[in-house]
N, C-alpha and C positions, 0 to 999 in steps of 0.2 A: 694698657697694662692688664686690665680684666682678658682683651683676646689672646694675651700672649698666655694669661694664667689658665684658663680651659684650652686653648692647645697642646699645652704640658699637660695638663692634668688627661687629657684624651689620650695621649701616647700611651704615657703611665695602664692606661686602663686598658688599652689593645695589647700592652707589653703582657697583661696577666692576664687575658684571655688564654683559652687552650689553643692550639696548631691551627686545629684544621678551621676554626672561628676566624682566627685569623687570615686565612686564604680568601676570604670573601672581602671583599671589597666595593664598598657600595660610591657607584659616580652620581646617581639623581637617587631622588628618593624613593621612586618607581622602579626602579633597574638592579639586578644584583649582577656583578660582573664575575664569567668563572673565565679560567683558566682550560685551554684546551689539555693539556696533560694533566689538569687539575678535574676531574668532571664529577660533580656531588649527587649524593642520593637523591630523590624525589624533595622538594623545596618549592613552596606557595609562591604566585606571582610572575609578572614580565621578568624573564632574563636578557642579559647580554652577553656576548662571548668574547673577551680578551685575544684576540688575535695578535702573534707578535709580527713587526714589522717588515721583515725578511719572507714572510708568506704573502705578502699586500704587494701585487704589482702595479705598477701606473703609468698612465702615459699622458702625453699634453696633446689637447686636440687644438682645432680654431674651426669655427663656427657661423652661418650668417647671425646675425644678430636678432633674425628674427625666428630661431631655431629656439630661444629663451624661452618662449609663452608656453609649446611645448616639449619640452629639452626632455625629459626621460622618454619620450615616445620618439624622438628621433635619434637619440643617439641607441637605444633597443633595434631601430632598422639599420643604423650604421654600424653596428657592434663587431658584423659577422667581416666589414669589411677594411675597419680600421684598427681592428687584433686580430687574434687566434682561433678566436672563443666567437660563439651564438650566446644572445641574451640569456638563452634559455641553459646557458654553462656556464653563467657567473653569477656569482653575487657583485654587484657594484654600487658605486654612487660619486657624483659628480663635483667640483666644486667649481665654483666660478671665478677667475682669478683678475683677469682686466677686461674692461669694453671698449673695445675702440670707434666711437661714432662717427669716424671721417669716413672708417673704411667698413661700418655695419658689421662690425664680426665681433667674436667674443674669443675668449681664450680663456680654456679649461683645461682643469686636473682630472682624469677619470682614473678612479682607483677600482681594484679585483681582486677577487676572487673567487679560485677554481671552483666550482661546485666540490665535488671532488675530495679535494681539501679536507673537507666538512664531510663527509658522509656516513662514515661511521661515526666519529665524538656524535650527530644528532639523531645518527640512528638508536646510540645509547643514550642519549638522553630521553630521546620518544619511549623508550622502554619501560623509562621511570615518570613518564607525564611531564617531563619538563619538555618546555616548546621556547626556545630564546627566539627575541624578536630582531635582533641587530647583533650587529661585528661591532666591538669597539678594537680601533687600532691607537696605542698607545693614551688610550684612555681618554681620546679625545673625538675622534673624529668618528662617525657613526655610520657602518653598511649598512642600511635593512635587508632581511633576509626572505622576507614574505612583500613583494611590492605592489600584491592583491589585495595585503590587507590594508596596509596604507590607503590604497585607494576604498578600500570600503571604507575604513573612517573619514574619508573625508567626506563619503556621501551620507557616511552617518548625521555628517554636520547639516549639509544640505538635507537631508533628510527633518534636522531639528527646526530646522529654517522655513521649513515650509508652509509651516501654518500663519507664520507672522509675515511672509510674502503672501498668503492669501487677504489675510487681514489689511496688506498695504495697498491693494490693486482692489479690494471692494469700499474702500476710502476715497482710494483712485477715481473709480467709477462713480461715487456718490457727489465728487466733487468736480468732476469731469463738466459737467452743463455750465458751471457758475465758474470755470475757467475758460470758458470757451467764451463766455459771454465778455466776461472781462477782458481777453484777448482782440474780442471783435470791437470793443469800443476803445482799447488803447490805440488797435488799426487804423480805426474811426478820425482819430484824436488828430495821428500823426500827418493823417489824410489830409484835414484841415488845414492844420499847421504848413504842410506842402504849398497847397492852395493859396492860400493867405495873400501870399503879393500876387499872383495872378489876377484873383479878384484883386486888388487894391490896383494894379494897372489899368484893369478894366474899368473900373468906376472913375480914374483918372479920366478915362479916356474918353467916356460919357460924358463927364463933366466940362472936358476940352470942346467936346459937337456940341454941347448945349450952349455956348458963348457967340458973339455973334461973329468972331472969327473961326467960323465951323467947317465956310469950305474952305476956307485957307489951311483949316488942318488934316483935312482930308486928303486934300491935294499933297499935304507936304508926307502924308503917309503912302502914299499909293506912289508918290516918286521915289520913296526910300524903299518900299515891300513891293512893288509893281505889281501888273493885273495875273493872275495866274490863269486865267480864261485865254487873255491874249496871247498870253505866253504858247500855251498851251496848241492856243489856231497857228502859231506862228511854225512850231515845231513840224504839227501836220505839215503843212507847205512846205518846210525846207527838208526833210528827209523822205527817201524814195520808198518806194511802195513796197521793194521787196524785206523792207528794214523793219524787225518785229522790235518793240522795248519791254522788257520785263523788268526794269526798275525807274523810277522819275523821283531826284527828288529838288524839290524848288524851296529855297530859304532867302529873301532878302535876295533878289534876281540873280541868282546865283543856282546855276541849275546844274547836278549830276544826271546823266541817263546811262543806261548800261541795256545790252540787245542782241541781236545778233541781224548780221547783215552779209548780203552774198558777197559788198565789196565794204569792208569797214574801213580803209584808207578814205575812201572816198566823200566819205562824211563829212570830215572835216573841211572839205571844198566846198560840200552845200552848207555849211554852216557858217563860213565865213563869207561866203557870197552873199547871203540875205540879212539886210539891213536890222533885222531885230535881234542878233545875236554877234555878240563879240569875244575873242580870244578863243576860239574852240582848239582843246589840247586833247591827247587821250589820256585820261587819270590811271589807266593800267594797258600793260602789253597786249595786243590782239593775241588771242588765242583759236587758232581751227582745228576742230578735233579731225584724226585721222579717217572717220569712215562721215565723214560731213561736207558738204561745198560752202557751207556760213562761216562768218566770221564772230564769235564772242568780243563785245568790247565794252568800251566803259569811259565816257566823255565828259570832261567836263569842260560849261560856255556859261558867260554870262546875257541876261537877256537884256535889250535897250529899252525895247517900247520904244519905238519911234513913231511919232506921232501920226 
């Protein structure tokens, strides 16, 4: 009831103001909005200028999505090729209307206006020292008319900002040592932690040799992981001399090799011919590059150890 009663009572008091008081219309509390056929003498403060609707052209663009981070600096390069106008021949401003993240674009409103337009109302206005800082079109939506200044305020901010980024990076640095420290012994920690059952196998396994079934569990290890020495002489022998290997890897007698060789088919005949190795396949396609006579390949055989 009380907002309904100073609503009335506000009407009431704009009704008995004089005319031309009444032509001013304030939207923020910083802002005074004129009237472009409306244009008042000399007046303190930020203005805005009333533009009516029929002077505001627009158009719908679509956008990569990552055009967003810096959208008034791309759409100033596109300006000259998606209307009429160069940035440097409108006043504008953008609005964002959907995003669509399947297909990374955006879809916007871009509204204008002619420089043009405007030239003289702020030539007369500059006369009398007013300087408006923005278009409002239907009392809502907001051109800036200076988009230099804008950016200076914002660096005004960064500018405010900057002492207490200094203050946070010499905090930074104070505390930098006794972060590092702490980081290397939670490293430390999880190191451990890592480790843990490794050693705990290992001590298992000490404790298994130290019983007086030690070579029984020797032997039962060496038949399940076999010698890698032997393996190793075995391989010598049954591959030919022209056969280089640039990879070896042996797990539980179970061995990959990868190399290059002048006939890589052929490997697999010395390797299933000699008694210390079983199922030799190749684990990937031979490959011979064009200005090459070698073959790249890539084996894998499991070892016996025969006795």
């Amino acid at each position: 009831m009380l907002k309904l009663f100073l609503a009335w009572w506000g009407r009431q008091l704009r009704a008995m103001a004089p005319e031309p008081l009444r032509r001013l219309v304030t939207t923020r509390p910083h802002e005074t909005v004129l009237k472009l056929h409306e244009l008042p003498g000399e007046r303190p403060g930020p203005f805005a200028i009333a533009m009516p609707r029929h002077l505001v052209l627009e158009k719908r663009l679509t956008l990569p999505a990552a055009a967003e981070q810096e959208l008034a600096r791309v759409i100033s390069y596109e300006m000259d090729r998606e209307t009429p106008f160069t940035a440097q021949e409108v006043y504008w401003q953008a609005e964002i209307e959907a995003r669509d993240a399947q297909r990374r674009q955006i879809s916007l409103r871009l509204f204008l206006v002619p420089r043009d337009t405007l030239a003289k109302p702020l030539e007369r206005l500059a006369a009398v020292n007013v300087r408006p800082m923005a278009l409002l079109v239907e009392g809502a939506r907001r051109i800036p008319l200076d988009r230099d200044t804008v950016r200076d305020l914002r660096l005004s901010w960064r500018q405010a900002l900057l002492p207490a980024a200094c203050l946070a990076l010499v905090l930074l640095a104070a505390g930098l040592p006794f972060l590092r420290q702490s980081l290397a012994l939670s490293a430390t920690e999880d190191r451990i932690a890592t480790l843990t059952p490794e050693v705990a196998a290992v001590a298992k396994f000490r404790r298994a040799l130290g019983q007086d079934d030690s070579a029984a569990v020797i032997a039962a290890q060496r038949q399940t992981m076999g010698d890698p020495l032997a393996m190793l002489a075995a391989m010598t022998r049954a591959l030919p001399d022209d056969t280089n290997l640039t990879a070896l890897r042996y797990a539980k007698r179970h061995v990959t090799l990868a190399g290059a060789s002048a006939e890589a088919p052929a490997l697999i005949r010395h390797l299933a011919t000699d008694p210390a190795f079983r199922g030799p396949s190749f684990a990937a396609p031979i490959i011979r590059a064009a200005d090459s006579s070698r073959d790249s390949f890539s084996i894998a055989v499991t070892f016996a150890e025969t006795p």
